[in-house]
C-alpha positions as YAML, in Angstrom:
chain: A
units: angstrom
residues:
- id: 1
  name: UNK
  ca: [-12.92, -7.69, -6.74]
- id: 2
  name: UNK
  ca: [-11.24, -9.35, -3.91]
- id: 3
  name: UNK
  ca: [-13.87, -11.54, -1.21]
- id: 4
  name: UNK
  ca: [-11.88, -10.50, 2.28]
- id: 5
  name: UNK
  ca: [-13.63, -11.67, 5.06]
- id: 6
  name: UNK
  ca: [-12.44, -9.15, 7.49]
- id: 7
  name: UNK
  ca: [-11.36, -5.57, 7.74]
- id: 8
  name: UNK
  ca: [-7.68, -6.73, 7.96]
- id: 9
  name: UNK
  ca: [-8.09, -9.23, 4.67]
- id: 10
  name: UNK
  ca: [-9.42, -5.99, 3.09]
- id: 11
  name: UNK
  ca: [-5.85, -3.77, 4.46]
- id: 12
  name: UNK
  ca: [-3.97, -6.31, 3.08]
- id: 13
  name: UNK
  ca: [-5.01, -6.69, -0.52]
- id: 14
  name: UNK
  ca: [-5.21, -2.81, -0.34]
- id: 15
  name: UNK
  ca: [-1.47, -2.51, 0.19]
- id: 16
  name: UNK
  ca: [-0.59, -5.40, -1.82]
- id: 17
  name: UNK
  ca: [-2.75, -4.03, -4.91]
- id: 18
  name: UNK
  ca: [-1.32, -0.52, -5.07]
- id: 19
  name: UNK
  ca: [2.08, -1.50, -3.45]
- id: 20
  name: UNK
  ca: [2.44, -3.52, -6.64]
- id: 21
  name: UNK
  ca: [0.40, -0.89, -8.76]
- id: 22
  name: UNK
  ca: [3.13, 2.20, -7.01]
- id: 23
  name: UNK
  ca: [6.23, 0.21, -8.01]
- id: 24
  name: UNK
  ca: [5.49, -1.13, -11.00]
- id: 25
  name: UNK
  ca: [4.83, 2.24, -12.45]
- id: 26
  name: UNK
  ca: [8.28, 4.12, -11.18]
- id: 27
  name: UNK
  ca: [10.37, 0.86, -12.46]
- id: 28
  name: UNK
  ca: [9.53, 1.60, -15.50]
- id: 29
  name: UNK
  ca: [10.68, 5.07, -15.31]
- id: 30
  name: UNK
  ca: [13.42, 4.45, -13.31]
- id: 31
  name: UNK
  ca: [16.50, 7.32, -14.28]
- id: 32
  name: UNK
  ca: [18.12, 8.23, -11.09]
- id: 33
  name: UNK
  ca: [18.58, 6.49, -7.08]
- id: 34
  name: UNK
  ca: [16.20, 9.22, -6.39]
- id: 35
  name: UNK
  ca: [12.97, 6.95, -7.49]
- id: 36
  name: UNK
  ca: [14.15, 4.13, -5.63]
- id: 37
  name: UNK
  ca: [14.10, 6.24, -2.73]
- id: 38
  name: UNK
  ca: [10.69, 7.90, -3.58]
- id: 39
  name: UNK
  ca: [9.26, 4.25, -4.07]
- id: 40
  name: UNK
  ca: [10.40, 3.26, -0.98]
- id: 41
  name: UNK
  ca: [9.06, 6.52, 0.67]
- id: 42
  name: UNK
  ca: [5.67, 6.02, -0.78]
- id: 43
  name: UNK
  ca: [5.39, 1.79, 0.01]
- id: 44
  name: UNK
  ca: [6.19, 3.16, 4.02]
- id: 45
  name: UNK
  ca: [3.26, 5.81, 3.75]
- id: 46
  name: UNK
  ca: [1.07, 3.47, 2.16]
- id: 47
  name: UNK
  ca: [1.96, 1.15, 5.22]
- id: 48
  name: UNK
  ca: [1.37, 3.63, 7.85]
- id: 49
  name: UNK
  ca: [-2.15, 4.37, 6.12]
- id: 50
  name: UNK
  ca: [-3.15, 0.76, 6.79]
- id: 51
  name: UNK
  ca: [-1.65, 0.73, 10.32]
- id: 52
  name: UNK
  ca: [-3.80, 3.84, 11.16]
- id: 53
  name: UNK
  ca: [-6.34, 2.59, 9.48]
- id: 54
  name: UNK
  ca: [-6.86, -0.65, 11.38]
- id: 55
  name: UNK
  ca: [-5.99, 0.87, 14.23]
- id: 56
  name: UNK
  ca: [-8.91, 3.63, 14.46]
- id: 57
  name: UNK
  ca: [-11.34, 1.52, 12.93]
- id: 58
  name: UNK
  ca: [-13.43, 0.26, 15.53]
- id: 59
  name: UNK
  ca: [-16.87, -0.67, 13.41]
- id: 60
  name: UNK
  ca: [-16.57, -3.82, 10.73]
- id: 61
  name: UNK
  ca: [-16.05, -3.21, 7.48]
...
């Protein structure tokens, strides 16, 4: 388990974790430009999540 301090130490190691986890898992099923795209796809969703996230958060975490 990661020991974040804050609410934005916490984002962070979220979207590094399954950033990491998300393309790890197409590379190695890689066939087509079409994956690239969808990892790419999914890393900006994942990003937005955060960004919304942090942004409508107002209590600590």
């Amino acid at each position: 388990m990661i020991n974040a301090q804050n609410s934005y130490e916490k984002i962070l190691s979220f979207y590094l974790i399954f950033g990491n986890f998300i393309f790890l898992i197409i590379t190695q099923s890689i066939s087509s430009y079409d994956a690239i795209l969808d990892i790419i796809i999914m890393l900006l969703i994942l990003k937005l999540m955060a960004i919304l996230f942090l942004l409508f958060n107002r209590k600590k975490i």
